[in-house]
N, C-alpha and C positions, 0 to 999 in steps of 0.2 A: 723254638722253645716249646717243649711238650707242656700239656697243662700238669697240675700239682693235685696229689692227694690232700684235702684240706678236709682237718677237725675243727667241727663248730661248737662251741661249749654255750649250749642253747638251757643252760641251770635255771634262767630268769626268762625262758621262752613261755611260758606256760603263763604270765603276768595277765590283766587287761587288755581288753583294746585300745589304742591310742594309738601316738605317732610312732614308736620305736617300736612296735610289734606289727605295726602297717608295714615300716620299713623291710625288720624281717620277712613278714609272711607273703611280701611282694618279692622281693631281693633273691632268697635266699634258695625256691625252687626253680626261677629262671637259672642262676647259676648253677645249679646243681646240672640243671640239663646241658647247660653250654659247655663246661665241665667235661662232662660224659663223653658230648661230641669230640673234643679233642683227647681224650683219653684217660683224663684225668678222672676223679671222684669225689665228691663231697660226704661227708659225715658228721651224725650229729650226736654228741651226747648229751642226753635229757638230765634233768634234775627231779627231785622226788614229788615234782611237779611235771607230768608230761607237757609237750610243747602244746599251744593252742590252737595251731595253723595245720591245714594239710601240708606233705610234702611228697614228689615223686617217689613210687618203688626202686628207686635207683639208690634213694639217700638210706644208707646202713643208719640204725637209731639206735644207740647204744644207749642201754639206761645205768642210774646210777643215783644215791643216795643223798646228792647235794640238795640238802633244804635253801630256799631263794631267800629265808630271813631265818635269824639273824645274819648280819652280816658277815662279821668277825668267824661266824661258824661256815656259813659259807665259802666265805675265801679260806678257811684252811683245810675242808675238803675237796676244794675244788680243783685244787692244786694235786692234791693225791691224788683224785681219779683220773684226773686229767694225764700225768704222770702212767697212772695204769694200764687204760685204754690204749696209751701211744705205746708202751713196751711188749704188749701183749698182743699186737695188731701184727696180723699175718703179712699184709704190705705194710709198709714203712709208710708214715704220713709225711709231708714234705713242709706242712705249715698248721698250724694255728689259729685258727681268726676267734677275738673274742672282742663284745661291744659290750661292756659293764667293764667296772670298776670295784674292789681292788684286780691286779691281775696277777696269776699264781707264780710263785717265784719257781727259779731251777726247772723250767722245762727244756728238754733235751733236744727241740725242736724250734725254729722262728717263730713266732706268733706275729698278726696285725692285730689292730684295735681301733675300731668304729668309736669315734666319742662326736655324741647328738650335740650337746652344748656342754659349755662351762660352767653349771648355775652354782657348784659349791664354792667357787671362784670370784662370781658377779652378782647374785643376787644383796639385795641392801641387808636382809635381814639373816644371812646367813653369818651366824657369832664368830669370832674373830678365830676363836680355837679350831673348830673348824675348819674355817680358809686355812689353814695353816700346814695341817693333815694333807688335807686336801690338795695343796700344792705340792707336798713330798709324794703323796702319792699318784696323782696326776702327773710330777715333771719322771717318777724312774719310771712309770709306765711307758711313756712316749721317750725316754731314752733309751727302753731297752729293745722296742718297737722293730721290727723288721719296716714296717708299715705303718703309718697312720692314717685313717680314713676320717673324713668328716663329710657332713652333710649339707656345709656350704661356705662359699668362700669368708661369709662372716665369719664361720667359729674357726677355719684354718688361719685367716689372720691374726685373730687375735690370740692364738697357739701360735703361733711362730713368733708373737710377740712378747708371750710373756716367759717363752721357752726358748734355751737355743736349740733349735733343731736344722736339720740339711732340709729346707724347703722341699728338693725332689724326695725327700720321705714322706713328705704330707701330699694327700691324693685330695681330691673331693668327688665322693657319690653319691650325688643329691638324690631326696627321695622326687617323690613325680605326683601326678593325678587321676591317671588312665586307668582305675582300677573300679571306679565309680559309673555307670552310666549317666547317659548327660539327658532328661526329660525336658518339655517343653514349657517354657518358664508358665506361670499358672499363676501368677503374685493376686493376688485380690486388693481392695480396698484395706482388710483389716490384715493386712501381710505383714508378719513381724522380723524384727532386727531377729537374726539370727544369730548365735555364738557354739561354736563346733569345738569342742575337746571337753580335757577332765574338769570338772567344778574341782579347783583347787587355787590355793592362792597365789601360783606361780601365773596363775590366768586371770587373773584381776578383773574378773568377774563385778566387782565391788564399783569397778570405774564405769561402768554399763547400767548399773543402777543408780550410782550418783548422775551420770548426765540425763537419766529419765526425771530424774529431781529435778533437775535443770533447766530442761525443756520441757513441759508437760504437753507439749505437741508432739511429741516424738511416737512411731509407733510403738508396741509394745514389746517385749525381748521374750525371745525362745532359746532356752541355753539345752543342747543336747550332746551329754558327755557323762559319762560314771563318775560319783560324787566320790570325794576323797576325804580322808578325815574331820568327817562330818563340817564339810564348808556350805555344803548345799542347808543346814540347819543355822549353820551361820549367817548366808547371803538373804534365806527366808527372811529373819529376825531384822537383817540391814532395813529388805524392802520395806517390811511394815512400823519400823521408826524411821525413813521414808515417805512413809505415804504413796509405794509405787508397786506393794503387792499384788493389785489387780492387775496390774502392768507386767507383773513376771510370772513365767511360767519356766519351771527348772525339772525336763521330762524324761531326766536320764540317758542312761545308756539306749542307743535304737543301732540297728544292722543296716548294711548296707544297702537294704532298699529303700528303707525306710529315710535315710539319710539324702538318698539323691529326691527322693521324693520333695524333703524340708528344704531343700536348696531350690528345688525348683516352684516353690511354695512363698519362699520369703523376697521381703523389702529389699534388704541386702544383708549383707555379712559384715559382722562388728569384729573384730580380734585383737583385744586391750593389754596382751602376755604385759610381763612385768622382765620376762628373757624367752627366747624361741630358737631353738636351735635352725631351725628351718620354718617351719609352721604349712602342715599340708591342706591345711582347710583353706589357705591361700589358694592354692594350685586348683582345689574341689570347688571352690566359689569361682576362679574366672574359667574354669571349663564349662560351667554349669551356666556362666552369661548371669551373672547375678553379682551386682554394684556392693564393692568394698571397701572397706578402711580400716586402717591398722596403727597398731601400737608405732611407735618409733623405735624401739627398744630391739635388737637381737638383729636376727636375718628376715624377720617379716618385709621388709622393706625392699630387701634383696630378691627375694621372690615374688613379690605383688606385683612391683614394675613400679617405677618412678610416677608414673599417673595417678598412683592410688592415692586417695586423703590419708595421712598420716594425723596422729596426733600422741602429744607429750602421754605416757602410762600414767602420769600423776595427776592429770588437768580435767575435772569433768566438761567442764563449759571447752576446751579446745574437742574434747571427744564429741557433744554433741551436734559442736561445729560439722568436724570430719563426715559423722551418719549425715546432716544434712546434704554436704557434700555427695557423698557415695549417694543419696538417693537424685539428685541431682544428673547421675550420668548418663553422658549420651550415648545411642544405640551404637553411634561408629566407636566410641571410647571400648563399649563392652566387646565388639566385634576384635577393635585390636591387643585387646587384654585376654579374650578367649584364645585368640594366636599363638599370642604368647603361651600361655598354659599349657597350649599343648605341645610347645617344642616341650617338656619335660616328660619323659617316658620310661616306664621302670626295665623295658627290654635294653634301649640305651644304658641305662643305671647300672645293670646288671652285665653288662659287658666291660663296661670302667673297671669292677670289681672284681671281675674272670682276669683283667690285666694285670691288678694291684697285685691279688695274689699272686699272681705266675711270676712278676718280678719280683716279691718278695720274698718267693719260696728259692728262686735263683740266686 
């Protein structure tokens, strides 16, 4: 089976750093090269936001006028360029891959679709109108789907659950950790709880400062992530009707030096999500040999490894339970949790999704 001409509708590549653009900017030029080697080609078309990752001289970059917000503006240009680029392509493409939501109707060609999580689905706070949408347009996406990718067996079951789909349409291609270098652990006396992603309230951030209320033994919290609709001015105001703002420190976005640096820096790693579709600072913390605890909530639990302290998103007192846990662990526990971590690998990752394709474009 020769490999497949595949168009990437990369409109919302150009976003933040976080876990779905790690995914991308890992994924998507291992594939492009693997691609290559069997014959096939990858392509991408940009949005009136270029993408923010490098990619190979291989991957053709078509630009095009789709603004990333509003929404409703974007999905119905997205659709006509996408429509354009494929009619007007000197080779014929064989497939589609697109990871956002909505997905454009009437293309002439199969598409796949990468979905990270369910959160307009599962979150508490998300209004009922909403879910509702949500569901129409999440269950014709994945019905009309050549393919469905996810990023871990948590969110393909609970897709197969609340959808009927043919199970061999749903793939999982997890993301990984090997994108980080691993330094040698450096924790001091005054080493802090660590928390890695967006300050926003899907990350309940807010649960890490009520267990420092709780314990006032605990060490001190380093939350490093780009603030999102001003939560980081939100979380500030929690700490200090608190009484734990000396205790937090909220230091932004930092690059990936910087980051394996703070891993190899801290107590351990705290990750309280409220949902995760995966959660890769899991995978960054036990490569890095630095003691974790995680929400119960999502696929955190699925990627940590059953050894990790867990506790309820909702519970300050079981969370600060867990952090004493995690700082508690032993060197053999961190040794076989670093193992683990590293069977995940985005070269692996990226072969799954050379397959998905090539049987979905067949």
């Amino acid at each position: 089976m020769s490999a497949p001409r595949v168009l990437v509708s990369g409109v919302l590549l150009g976003q933040p750093a976080g876990g779905v653009r790690r995914h991308c900017a890992e994924l998507l030029p291992r594939a492009a090269n693997l691609l290559g080697s069997s014959g096939g080609a990858l392509a991408m078309m940009e949005g009136s936001v270029p993408v923010a990752f490098g990619l190979p001289s291989s991957v053709e970059r078509l630009r095009s006028s789709v603004p990333p917000r509003p929404v409703l503006v974007r999905a119905t240009l997205e659709g006509r360029w996408l429509r354009k680029v494929l009619e007007a392509a000197k080779t014929p493409f064989d497939l589609v891959h697109l990871a956002h939501l909505p997905v454009p109707r009437h293309l002439p060609v199969p598409y796949s679709l990468t979905l990270h999580d369910l959160r307009d689905l599962e979150l508490a706070h998300t209004p009922m109108s909403r879910r509702m949408v949500a569901r129409k347009v999440i269950g014709r996406a994945v019905e009309h789907a050549a393919c469905v990718i996810t990023v871990s067996e948590t969110v393909r079951e609970d897709l197969l659950e609340r959808f009927e789909l043919d199970a061999e349409r749903v793939l999982v291609v997890p993301n990984a950790g090997d994108h980080l270098p691993v330094l040698a652990r450096e924790a001091g006396p005054d080493a802090p709880i660590l928390h890695v992603g967006h300050v926003e309230r899907r990350k309940n951030i807010e649960l890490l400062l009520r267990a420092l209320a709780v314990d006032a033994d605990l060490p001190p919290l380093l939350a490093a992530g780009a603030p999102k609709e001003g939560e980081d001015e939100r979380l500030a105001g929690l700490a200090r009707k608190l009484g734990v703002a000396e205790r937090v420190n909220l230091v932004g976005a930092v690059d990936d030096a910087e980051l394996a640096r703070l891993y190899a820096r801290a107590a351990c790693v705290a990750l309280p999500s409220l949902l995760e579709g995966f959660g890769i600072a899991a995978l960054e913390a036990g490569r890095a040999g630095v003691p974790l605890c995680v929400s119960s909530a999502g696929a955190l639990s699925e990627v940590a490894g059953p050894s990790t302290p867990t506790f309820a998103p909702d519970d300050p007192a079981a969370c600060a339970l867990a952090i004493r846990a995690a700082l508690a662990t032993s060197e053999e526990a961190l040794r076989e949790t670093r193992a683990r971590a590293e069977r995940w690998r985005w070269d692996d990752s990226a072969a799954r999704l050379v397959r998905a394709w090539t049987e979905a474009a067949a």
